[in-house]
C-alpha positions in Angstrom: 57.6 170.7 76.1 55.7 167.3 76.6 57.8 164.4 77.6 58.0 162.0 74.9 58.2 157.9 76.7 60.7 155.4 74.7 58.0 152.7 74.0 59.7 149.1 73.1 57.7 148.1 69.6 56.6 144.4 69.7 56.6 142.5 66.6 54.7 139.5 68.0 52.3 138.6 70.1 51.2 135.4 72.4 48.7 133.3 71.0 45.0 133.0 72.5 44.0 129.5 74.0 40.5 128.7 75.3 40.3 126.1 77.9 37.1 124.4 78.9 33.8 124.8 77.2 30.1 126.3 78.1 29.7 129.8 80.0 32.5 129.0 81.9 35.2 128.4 79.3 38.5 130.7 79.9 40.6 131.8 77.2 44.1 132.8 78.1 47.0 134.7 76.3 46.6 137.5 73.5 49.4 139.8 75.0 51.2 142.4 72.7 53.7 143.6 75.4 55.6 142.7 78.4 53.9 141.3 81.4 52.0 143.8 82.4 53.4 146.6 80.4 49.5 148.2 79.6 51.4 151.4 78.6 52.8 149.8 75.7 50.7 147.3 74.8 47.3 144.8 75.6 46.8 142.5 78.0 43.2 141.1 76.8 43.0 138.3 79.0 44.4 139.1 82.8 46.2 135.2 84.5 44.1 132.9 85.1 44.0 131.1 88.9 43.6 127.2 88.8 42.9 125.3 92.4 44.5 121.9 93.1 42.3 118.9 93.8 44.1 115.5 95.1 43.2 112.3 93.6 43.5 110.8 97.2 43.7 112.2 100.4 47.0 114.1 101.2 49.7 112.5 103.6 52.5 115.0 103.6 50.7 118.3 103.5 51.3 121.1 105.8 48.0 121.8 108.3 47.9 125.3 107.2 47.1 124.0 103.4 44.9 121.0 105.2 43.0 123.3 106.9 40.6 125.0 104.3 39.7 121.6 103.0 39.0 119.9 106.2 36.2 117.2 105.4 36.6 116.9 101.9 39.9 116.0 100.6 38.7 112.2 100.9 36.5 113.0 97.9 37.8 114.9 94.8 34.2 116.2 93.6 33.1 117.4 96.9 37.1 119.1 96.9 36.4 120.7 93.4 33.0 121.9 94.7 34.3 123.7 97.6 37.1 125.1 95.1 34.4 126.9 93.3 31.3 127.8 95.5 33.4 128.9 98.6 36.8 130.3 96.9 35.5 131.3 93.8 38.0 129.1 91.5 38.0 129.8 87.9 39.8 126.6 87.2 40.3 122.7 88.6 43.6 120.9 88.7 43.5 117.5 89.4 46.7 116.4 90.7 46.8 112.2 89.5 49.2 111.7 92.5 47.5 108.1 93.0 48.7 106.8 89.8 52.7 106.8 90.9 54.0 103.4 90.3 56.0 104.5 93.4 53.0 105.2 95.2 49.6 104.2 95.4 50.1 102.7 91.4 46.2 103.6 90.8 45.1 102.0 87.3 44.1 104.1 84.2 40.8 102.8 84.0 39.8 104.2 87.9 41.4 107.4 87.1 39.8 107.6 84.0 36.2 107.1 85.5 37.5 109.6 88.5 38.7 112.4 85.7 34.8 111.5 84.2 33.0 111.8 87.4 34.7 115.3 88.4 34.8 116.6 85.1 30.8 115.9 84.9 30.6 117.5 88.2 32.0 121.0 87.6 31.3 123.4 84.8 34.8 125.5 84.8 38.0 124.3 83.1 39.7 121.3 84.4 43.3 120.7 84.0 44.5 116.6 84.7 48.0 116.3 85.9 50.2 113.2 86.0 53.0 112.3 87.6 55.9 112.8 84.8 56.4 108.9 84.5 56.5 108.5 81.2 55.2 105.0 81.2 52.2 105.3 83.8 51.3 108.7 82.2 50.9 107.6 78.7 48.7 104.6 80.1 46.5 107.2 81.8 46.0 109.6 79.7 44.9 107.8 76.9 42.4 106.2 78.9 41.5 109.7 80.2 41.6 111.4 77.1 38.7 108.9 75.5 36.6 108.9 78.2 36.4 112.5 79.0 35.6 113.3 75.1 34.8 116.7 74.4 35.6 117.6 77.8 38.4 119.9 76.7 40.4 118.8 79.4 44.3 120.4 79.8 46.4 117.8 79.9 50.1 117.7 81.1 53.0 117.2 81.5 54.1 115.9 77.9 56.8 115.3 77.8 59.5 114.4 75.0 59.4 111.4 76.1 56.1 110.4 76.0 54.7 113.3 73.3 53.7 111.3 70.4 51.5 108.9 72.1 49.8 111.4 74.9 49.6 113.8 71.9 48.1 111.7 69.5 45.4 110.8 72.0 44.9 114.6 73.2 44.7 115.5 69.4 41.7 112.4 68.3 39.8 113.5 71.6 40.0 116.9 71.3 42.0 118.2 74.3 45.0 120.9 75.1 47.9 119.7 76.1 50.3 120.9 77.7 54.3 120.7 77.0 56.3 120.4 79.5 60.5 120.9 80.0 63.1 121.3 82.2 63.3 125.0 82.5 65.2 126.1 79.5 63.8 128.0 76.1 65.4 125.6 73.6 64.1 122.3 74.9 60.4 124.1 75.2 60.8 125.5 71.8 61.7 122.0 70.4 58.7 120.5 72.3 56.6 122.9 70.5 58.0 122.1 67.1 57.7 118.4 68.0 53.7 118.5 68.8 53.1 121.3 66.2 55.0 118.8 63.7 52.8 115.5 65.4 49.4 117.7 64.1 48.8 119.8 67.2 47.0 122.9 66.3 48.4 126.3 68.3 45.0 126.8 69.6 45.5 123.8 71.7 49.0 124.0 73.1 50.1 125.6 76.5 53.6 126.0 77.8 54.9 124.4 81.0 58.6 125.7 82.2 58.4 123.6 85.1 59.2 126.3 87.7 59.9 126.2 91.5 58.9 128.6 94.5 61.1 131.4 96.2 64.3 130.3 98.0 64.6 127.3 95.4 66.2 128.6 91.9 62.9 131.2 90.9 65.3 133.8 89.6 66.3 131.2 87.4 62.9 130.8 86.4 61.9 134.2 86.0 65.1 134.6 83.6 64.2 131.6 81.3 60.4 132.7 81.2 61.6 136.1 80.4 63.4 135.1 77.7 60.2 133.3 76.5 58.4 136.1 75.8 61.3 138.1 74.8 62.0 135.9 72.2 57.9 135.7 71.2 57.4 139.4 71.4 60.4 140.9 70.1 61.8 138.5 67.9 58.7 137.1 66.3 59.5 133.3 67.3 56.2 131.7 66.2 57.2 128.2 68.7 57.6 130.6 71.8 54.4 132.4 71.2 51.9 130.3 73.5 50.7 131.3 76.9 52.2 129.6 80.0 51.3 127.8 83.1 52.9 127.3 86.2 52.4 124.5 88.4 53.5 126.3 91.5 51.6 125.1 94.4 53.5 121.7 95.6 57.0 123.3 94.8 56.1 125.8 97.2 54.2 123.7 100.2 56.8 120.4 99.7 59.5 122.8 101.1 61.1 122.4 104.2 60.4 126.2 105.5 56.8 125.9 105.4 56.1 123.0 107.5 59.1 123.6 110.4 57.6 124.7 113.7 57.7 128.0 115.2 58.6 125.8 118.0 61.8 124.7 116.0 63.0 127.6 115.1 61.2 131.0 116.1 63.2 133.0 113.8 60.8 132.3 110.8 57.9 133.5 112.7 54.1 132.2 112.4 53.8 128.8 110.3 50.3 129.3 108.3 51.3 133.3 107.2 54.8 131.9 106.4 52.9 129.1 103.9 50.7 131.7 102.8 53.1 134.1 101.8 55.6 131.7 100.3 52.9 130.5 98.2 51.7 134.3 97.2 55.1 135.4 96.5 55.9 133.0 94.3 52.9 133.5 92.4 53.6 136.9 92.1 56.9 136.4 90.8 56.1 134.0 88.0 53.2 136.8 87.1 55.8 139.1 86.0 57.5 137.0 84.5 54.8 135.8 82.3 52.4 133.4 83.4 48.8 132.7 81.7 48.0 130.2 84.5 49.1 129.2 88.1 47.7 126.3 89.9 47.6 127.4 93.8 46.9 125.8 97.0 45.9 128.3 99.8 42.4 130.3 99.2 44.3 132.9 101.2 47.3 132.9 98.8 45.0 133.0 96.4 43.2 135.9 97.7 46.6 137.9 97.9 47.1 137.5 94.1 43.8 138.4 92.9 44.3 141.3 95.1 47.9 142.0 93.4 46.3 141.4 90.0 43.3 143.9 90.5 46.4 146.6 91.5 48.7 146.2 88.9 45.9 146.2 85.6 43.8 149.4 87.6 43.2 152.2 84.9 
């Protein structure tokens, strides 16, 4: 007698969001299962890898990370570039570190014209990221969001605090935005009500948990993203049902185990693989759990994922 598998039966499904425009455009989400779960249901469009550019040049990175960028991480379009021609990078994320008022306090107008110049400059996807001041970030991306018309830029975090203004511009000019909370499934579900509510069309909307790397509270992560898509898939909540993107690279490489010495402490073994592998495990983990996007650092993390990515969706 033929064994019969117990299939789960999903009522819902995760919307599809395209990001960027032209021949490069990427459209994420479209699942009708668990992550990964191709024996009970699609998976039309497999996680997408984006690759962090720095507005400015790094000061606090490990020299593992520095190390495949050496020469360029004084200029942002030449940064990009590598991104794409040498590691194959299906996506940009430009990190607006500059534009702290603890930091550097960069002005919107120069970022603006820097988010113009890079996004003229590259033909895949670009994803602009602030610094979560609600303030600074409103200022910026409204600058950003009217110069870089029908750019389709990603734009994030919004926040509840700052939503209807950085929403309202995101909207006029055409780009995605995407909502960001403390990791929790009611606050992101209310952020989606809030920006569906503020005229936000679905097919412009991406989820961010805000999620950390391995050692620092990623079970935690995983559970809440889990419940995410349980609640979208099996439960037919319509404000859960967008795909998600992780913003995993600086959790990972601002911890204290991936820039300590071997010389420190020779217990955790070879500093660059240690980076590496923090950074690819992570990534991994947040996979399962549901991710659409992850923004990533090393080319050789990177490199481990695809690899994990090819293995997991092989017929």
């Amino acid at each position: 007698m033929a064994l019969d598998i117990p299939k789960t039966r999903y009522t819902g499904s995760i919307k599809q969001v395209k990001l960027g425009g032209g021949d490069k455009a990427v459209t994420i989400g479209g699942e009708t299962a668990y992550p990964f779960y191709l024996f009970e249901g699609q998976m039309p469009n497999l996680p997408k890898i984006a690759m962090e550019v720095y507005d400015s040049p790094p000061q606090d990175w490990a020299e593992a990370a520095l190390e495949p960028f050496a020469g360029v991480t004084g200029d942002p379009v030449a940064w990009a570039k590598k991104c794409i021609d040498d590691y194959g990078a299906e996506m940009i994320c430009l990190q607006l570190a500059s534009t702290d008022p603890n930091g550097a306090d960069r002005g919107a107008d120069e970022a603006a014209a820097l988010v113009k110049k890079l996004a003229d400059a590259i033909s895949v996807p670009l994803i602009v990221w602030g610094t979560a001041n609600h303030e600074k970030d409103t200022e910026v991306f409204r600058t950003v969001a009217e110069v870089c018309q029908g750019k389709r830029l990603v734009i994030g975090p919004v926040e509840e605090g700052d939503h209807k203004k950085i929403g309202a511009a995101a909207l006029g000019y055409k780009h995605t935005v995407s909502a960001s909370t403390p990791i929790d499934i009611n606050l992101a579900k209310q952020l989606n009500i809030l920006l569906g509510n503020l005229g936000i069309p679905d097919d412009m909307l991406v989820m961010d948990p805000t999620v950390s790397g391995i050692g620092y509270g990623i079970e935690y992560c995983y559970s809440v993203m889990e419940r995410m898509r349980m609640a979208a898939l099996t439960q037919q909540d319509e404000r859960l049902q967008f795909p998600i993107i992780c913003n995993i690279a600086k959790e990972v490489w601002k911890t204290k185990e991936v820039k300590i010495p071997e010389s420190e402490d020779p217990k955790m073994g070879d500093i660059k693989k240690r980076g590496i592998l923090t950074e690819a495990m992570s990534a991994a983990v947040l996979l399962l759990a549901g991710a659409d996007v992850l923004v990533m650092r090393h080319p050789e993390a990177i490199r481990l994922v695809r690899e994990i990515l090819a293995e997991m969706t092989a017929a």
